[in-house]
N, CA, C and O atoms as a MOPAC input file, in Angstrom:
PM7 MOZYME 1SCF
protein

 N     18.86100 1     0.47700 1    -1.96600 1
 C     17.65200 1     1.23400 1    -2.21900 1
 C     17.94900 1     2.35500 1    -3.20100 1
 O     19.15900 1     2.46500 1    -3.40100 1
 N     17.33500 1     3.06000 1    -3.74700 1
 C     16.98100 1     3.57700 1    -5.40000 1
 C     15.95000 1     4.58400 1    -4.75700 1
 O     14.78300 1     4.43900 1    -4.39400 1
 N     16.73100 1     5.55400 1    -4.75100 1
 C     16.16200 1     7.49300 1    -4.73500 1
 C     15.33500 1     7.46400 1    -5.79700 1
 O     15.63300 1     7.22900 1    -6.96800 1
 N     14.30300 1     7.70900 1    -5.34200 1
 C     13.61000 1     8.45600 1    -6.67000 1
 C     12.41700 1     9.45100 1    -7.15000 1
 O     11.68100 1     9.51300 1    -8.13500 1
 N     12.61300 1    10.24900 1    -5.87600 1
 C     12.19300 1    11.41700 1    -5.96400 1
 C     12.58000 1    12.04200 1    -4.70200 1
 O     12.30800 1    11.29600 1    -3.76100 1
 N     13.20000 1    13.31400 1    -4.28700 1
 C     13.32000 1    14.33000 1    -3.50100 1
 C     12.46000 1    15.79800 1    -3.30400 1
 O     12.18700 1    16.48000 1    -4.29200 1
 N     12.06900 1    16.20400 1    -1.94100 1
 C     11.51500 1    16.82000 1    -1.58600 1
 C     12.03300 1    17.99900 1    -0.72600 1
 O     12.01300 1    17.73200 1     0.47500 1
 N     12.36800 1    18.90400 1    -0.95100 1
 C     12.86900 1    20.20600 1    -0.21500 1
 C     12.07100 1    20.89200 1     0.84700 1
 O     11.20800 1    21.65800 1     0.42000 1
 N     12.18000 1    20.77600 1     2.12200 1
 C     11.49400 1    21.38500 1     2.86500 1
 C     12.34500 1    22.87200 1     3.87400 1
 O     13.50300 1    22.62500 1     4.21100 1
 N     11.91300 1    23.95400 1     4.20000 1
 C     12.23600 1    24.66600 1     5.06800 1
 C     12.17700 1    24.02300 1     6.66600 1
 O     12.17100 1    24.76900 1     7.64600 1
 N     12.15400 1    23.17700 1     6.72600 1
 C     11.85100 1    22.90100 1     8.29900 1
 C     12.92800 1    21.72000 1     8.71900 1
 O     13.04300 1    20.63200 1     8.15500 1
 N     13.64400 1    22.17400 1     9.78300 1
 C     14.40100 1    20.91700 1    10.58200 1
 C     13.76000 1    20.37600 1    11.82800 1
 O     12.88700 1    20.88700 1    12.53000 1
 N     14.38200 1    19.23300 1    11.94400 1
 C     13.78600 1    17.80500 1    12.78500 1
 C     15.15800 1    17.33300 1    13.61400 1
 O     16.32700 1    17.22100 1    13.24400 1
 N     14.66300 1    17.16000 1    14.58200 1
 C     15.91000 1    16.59100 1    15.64000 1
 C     15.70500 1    15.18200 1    16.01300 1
 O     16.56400 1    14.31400 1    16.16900 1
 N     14.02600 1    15.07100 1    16.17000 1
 C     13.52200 1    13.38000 1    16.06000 1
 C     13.06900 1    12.98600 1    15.02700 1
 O     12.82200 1    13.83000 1    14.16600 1
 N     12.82900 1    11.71400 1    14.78300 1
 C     12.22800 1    11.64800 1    13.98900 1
 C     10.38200 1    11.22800 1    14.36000 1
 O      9.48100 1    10.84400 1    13.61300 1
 N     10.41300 1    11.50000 1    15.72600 1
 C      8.64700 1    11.49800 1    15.72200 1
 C      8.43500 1    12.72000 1    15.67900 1
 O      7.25100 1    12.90000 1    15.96200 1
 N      9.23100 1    14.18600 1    15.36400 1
 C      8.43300 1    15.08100 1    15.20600 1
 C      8.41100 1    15.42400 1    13.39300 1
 O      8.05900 1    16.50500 1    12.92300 1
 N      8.84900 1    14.28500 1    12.61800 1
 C      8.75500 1    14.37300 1    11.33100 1
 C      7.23900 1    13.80900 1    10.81900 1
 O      6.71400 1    14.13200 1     9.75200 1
 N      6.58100 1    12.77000 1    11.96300 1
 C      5.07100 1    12.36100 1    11.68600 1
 C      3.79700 1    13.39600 1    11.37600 1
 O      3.01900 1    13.42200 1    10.42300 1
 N      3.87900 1    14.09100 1    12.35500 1
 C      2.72600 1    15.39600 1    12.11900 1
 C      2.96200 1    16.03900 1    10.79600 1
 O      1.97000 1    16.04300 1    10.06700 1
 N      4.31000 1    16.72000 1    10.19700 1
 C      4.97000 1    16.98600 1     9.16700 1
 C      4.04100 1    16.60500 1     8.09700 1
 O      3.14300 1    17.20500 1     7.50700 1
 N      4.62600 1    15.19700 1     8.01600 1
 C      4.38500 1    14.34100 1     6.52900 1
 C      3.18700 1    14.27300 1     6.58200 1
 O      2.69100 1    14.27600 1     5.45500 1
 N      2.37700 1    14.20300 1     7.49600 1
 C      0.19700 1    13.95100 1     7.91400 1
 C      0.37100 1    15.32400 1     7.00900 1
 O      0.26900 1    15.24600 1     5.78400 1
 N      0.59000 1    16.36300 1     7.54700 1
 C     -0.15400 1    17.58000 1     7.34300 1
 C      0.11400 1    17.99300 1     5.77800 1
 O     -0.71400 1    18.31700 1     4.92700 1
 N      1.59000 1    17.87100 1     5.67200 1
 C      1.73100 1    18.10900 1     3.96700 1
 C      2.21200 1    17.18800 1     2.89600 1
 O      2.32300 1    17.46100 1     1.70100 1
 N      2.39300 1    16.43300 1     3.29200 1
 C      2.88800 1    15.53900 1     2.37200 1
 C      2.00100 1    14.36000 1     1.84400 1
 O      1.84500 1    14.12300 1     0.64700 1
 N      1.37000 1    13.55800 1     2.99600 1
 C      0.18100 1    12.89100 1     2.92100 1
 C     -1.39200 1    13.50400 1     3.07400 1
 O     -1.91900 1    14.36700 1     3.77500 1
 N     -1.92000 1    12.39800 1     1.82600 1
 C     -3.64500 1    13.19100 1     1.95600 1
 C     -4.10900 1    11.85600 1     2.65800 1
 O     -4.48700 1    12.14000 1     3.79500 1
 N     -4.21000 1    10.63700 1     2.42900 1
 C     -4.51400 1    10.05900 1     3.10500 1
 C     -3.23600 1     9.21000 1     3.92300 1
 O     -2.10700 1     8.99500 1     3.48100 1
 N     -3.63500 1     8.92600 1     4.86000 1
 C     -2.01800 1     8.09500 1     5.31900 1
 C     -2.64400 1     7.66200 1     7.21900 1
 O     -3.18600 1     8.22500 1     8.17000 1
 N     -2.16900 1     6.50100 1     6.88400 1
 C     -2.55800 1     6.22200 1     8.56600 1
 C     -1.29400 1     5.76000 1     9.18300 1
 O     -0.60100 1     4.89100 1     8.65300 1
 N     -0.93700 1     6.44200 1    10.50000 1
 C      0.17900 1     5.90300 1    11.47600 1
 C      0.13600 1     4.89100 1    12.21800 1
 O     -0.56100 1     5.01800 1    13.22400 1
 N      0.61500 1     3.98100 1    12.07300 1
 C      0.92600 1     2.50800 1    12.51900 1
 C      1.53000 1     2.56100 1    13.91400 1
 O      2.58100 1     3.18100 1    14.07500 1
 N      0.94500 1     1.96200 1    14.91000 1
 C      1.50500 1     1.84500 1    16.38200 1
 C      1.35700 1     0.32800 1    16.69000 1
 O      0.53700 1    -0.40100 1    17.24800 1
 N      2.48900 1     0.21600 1    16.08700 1
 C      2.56200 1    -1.40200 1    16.73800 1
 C      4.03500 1    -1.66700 1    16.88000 1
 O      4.82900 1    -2.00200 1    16.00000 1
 N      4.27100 1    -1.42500 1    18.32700 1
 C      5.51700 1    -2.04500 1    19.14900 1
 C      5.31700 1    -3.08800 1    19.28000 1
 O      6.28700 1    -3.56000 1    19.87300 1
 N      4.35300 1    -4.08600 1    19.01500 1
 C      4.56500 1    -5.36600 1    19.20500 1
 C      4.89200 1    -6.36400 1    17.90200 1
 O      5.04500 1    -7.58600 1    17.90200 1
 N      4.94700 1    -5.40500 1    16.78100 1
 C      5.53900 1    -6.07800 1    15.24900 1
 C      6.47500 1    -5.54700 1    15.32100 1
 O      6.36000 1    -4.32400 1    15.24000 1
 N      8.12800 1    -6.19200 1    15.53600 1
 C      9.05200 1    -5.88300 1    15.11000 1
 C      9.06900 1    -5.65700 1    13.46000 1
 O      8.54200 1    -6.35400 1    12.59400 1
 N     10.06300 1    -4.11900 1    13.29100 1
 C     10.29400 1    -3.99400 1    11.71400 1
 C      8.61600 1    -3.85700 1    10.77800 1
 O      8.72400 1    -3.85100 1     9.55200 1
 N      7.47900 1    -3.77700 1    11.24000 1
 C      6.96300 1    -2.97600 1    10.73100 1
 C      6.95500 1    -1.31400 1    10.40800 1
 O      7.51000 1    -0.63000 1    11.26800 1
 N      6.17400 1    -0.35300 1     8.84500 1
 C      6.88300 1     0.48200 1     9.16500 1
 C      5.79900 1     1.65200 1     9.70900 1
 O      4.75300 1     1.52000 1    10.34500 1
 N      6.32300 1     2.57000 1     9.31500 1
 C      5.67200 1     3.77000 1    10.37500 1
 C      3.87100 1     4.07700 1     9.68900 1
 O      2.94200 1     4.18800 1    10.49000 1
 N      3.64400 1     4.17000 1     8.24400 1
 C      2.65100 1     4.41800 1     7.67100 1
 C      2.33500 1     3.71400 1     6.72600 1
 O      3.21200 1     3.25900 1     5.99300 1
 N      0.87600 1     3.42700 1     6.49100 1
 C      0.17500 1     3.15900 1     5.31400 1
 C     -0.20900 1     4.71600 1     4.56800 1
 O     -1.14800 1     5.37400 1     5.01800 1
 N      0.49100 1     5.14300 1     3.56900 1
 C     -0.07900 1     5.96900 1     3.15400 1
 C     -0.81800 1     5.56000 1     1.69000 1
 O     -0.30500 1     4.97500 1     0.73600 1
 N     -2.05000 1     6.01200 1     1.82200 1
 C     -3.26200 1     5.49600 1     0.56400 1
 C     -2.85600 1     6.55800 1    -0.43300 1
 O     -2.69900 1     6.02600 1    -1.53100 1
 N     -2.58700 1     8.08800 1    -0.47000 1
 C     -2.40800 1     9.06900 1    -1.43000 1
 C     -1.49100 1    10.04600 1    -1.03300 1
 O     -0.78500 1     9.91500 1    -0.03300 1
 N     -1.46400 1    11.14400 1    -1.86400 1
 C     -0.36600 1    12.40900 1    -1.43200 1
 C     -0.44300 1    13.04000 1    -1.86000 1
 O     -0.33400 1    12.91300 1    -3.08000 1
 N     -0.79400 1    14.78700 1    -1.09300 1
 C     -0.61200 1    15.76800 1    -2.04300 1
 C     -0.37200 1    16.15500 1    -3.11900 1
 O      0.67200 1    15.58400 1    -3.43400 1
 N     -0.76400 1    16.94400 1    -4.11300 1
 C      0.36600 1    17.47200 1    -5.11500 1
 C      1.11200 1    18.47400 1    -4.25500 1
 O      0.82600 1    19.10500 1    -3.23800 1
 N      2.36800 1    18.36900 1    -5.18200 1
 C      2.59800 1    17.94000 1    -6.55800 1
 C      2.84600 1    15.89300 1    -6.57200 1
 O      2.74000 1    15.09600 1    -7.50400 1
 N      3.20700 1    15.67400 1    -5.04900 1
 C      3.72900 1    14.32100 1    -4.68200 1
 C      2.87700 1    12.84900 1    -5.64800 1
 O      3.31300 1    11.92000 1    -6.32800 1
 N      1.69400 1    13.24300 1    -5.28800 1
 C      0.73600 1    12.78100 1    -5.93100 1
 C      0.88800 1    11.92900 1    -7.37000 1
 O      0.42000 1    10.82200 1    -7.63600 1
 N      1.59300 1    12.70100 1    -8.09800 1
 C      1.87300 1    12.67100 1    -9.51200 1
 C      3.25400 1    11.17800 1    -9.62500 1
 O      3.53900 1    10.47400 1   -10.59400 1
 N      3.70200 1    11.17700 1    -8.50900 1
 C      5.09500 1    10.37600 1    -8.69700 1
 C      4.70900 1     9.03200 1    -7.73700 1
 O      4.64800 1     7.92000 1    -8.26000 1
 N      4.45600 1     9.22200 1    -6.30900 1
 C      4.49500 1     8.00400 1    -5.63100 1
 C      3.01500 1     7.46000 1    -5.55000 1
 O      1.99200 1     8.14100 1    -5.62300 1
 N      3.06300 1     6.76600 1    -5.46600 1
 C      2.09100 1     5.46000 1    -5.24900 1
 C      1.37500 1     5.33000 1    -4.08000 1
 O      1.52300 1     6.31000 1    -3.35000 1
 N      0.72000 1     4.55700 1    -3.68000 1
 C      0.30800 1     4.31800 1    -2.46700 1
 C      1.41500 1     2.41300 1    -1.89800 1
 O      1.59100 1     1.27800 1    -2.34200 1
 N      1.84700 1     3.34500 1    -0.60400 1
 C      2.74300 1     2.36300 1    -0.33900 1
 C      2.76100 1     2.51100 1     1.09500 1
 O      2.27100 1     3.46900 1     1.69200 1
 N      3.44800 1     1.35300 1     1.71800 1
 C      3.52400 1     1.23700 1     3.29500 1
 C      5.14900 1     2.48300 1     3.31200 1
 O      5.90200 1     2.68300 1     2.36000 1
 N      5.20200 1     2.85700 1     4.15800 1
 C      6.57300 1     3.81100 1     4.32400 1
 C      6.88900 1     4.07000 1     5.55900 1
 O      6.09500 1     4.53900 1     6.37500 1
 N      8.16800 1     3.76000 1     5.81000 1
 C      9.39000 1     3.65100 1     6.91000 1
 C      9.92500 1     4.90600 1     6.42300 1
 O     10.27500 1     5.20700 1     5.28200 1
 N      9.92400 1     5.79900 1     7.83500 1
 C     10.69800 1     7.19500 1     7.99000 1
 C     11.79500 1     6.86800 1     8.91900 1
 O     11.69300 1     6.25800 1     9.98300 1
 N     13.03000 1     7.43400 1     8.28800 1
 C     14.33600 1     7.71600 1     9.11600 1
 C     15.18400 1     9.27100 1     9.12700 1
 O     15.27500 1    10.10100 1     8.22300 1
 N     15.63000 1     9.28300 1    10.23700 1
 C     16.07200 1    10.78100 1    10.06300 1
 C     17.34100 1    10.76500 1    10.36700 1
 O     17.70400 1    10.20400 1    11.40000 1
 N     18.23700 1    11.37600 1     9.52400 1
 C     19.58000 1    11.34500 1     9.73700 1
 C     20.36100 1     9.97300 1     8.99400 1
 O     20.22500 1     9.24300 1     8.01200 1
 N     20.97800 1    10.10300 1     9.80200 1
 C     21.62900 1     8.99600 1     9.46200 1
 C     21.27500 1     7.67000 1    10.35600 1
 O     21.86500 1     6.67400 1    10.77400 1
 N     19.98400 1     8.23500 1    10.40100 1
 C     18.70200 1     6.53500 1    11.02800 1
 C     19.23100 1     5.20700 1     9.91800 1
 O     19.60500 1     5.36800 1     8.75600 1
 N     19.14600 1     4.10300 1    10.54600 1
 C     19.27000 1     2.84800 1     9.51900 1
 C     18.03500 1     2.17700 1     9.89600 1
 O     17.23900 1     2.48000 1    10.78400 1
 N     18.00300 1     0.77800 1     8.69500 1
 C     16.55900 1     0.09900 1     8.83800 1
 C     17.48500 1    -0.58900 1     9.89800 1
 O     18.67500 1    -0.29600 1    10.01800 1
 N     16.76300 1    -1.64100 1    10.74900 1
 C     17.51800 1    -2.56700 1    11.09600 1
 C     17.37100 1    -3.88900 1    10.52000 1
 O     16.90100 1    -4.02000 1     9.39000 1
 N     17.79100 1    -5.00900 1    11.31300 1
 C     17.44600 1    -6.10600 1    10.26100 1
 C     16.40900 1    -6.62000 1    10.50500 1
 O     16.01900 1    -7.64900 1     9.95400 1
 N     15.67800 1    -5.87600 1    11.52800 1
 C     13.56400 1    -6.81800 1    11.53100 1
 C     13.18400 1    -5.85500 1    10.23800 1
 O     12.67000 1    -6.25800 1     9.19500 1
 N     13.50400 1    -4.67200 1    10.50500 1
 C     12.96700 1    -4.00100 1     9.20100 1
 C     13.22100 1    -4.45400 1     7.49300 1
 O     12.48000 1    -4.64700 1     6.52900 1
 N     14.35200 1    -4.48300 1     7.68800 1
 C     15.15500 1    -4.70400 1     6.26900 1
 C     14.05000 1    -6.18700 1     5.79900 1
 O     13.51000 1    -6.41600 1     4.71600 1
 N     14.02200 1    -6.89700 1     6.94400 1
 C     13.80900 1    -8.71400 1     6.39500 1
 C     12.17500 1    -7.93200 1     6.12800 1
 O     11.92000 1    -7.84800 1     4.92700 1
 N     11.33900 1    -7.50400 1     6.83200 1
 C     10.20200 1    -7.40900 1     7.24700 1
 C      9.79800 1    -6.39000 1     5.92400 1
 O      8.79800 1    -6.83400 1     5.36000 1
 N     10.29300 1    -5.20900 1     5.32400 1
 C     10.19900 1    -4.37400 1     4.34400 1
 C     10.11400 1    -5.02400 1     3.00600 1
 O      9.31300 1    -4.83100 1     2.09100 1
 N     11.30000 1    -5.98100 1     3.12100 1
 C     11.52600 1    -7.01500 1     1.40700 1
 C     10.52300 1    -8.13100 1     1.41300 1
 O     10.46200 1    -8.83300 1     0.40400 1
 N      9.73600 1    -8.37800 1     2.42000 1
 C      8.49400 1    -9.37000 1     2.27500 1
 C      7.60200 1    -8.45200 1     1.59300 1
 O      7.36900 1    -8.47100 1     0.38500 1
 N      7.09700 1    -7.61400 1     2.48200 1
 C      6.13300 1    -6.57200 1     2.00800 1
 C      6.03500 1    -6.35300 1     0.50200 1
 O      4.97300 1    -6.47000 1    -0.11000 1
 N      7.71600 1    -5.88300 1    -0.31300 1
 C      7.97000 1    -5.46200 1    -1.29700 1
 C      7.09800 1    -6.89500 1    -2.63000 1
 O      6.62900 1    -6.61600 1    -3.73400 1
 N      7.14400 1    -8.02900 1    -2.11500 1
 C      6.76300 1    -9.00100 1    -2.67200 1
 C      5.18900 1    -8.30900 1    -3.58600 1
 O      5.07900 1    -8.13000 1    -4.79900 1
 N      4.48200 1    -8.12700 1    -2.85100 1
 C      3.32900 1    -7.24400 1    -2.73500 1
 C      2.62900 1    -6.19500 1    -3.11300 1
 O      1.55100 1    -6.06700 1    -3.69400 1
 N      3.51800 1    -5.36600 1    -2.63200 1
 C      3.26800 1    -4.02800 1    -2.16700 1
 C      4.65000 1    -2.92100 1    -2.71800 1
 O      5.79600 1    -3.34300 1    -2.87300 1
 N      4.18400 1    -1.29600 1    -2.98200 1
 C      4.94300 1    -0.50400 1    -3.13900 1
 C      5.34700 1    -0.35000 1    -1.59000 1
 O      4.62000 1    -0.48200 1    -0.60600 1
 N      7.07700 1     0.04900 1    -1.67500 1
 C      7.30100 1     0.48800 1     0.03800 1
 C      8.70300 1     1.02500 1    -0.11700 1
 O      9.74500 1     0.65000 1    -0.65500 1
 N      8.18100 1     2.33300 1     0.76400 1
 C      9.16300 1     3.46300 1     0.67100 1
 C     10.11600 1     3.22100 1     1.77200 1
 O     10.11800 1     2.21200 1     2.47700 1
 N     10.90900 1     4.20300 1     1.86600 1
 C     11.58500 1     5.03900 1     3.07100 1
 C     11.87800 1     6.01100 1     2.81600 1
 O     12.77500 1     6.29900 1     2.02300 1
 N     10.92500 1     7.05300 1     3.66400 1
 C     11.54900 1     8.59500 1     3.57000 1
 C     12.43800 1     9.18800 1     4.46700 1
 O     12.18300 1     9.76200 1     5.52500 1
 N     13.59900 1     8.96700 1     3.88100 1
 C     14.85400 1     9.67100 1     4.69000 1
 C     14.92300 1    11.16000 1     4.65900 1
 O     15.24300 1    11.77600 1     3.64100 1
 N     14.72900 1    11.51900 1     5.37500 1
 C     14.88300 1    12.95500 1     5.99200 1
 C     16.49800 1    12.87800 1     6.40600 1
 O     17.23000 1    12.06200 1     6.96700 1
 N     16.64200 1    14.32100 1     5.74600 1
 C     18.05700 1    14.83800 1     6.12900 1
 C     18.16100 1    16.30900 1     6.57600 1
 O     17.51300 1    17.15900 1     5.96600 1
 N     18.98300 1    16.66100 1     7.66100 1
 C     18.31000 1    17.80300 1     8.22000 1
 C     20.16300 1    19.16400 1     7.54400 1
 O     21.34900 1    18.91200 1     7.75600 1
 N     19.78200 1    19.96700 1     7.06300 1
 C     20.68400 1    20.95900 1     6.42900 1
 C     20.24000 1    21.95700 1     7.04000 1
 O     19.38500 1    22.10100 1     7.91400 1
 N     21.32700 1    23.05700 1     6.15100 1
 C     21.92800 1    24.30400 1     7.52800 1
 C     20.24400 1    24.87900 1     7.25900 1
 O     19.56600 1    25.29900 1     8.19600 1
 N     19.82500 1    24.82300 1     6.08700 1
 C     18.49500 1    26.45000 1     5.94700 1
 C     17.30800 1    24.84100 1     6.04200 1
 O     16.17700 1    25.32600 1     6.01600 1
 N     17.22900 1    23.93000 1     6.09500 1
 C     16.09300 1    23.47200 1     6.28800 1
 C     16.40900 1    21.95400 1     5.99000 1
 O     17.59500 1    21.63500 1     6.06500 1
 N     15.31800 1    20.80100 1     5.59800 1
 C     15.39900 1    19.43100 1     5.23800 1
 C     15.42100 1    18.94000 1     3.75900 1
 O     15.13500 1    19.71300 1     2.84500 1
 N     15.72100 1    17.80700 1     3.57000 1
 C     15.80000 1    17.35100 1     2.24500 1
 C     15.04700 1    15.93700 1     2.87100 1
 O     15.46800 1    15.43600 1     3.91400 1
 N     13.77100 1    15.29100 1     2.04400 1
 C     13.23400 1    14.16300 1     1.97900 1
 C     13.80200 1    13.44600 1     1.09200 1
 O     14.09700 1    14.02100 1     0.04400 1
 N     14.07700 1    12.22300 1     1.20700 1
 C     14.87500 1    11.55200 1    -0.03300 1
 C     14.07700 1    10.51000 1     0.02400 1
 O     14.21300 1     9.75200 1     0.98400 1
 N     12.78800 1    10.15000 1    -1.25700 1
 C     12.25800 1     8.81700 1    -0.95500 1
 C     12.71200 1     7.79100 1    -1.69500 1
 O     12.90000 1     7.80700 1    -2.91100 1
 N     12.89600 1     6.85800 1    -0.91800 1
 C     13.96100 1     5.42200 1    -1.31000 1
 C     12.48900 1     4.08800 1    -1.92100 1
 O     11.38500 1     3.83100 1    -1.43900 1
 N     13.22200 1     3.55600 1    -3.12900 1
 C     11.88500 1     2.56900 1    -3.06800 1
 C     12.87800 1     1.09900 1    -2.35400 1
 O     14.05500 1     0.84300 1    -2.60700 1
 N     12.30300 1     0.62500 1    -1.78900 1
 C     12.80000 1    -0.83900 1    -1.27200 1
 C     12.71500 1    -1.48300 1    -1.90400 1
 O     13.05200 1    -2.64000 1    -1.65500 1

């Protein structure tokens, strides 16, 4: 996967479901959260748009959040590169540092 744009935030995360409210409130303008435990390796959001400045760079794409040193697994990985057929599709890796986070969005 291929970084290609980073995002600096003041705020750390210990889960990564408390990174969802986060990305709703500032990062995404439109974006809907996906609850389906019964699709393995689907990912966390459809996001339709994004704030500026975000706005200007990404697309509207399905996007898988991981935090830390989270990995896809392999329902994801297989399940993400279908999608990609398609569709733009991220992963925003969140990394949590001493004064705050770094978003690193990955294109699949």
């Amino acid at each position: 996967m291929k970084v290609i744009y980073e995002i600096p935030i003041k705020k750390q995360f210990s889960k990564e479901k408390e990174t969802y409210p986060y990305l709703q409130k500032y990062i995404f303008n439109e974006a809907v959260k996906l609850y389906t435990p019964v699709l393995c390796g689907f990912p966390d959001f459809i996001a339709v748009s994004y704030k500026e400045p975000h706005d200007k760079i990404l697309k509207p794409a399905f996007v898988e959040v991981k935090l830390n040193k989270g990995k896809l697994s392999i329902h994801q990985e297989k399940f993400l590169a279908w999608l990609k057929k398609g569709f733009e599709v991220y992963v925003f890796h969140i990394y949590t540092q001493e004064n705050g986070s770094i978003i690193q969005v990955k294109e699949v």
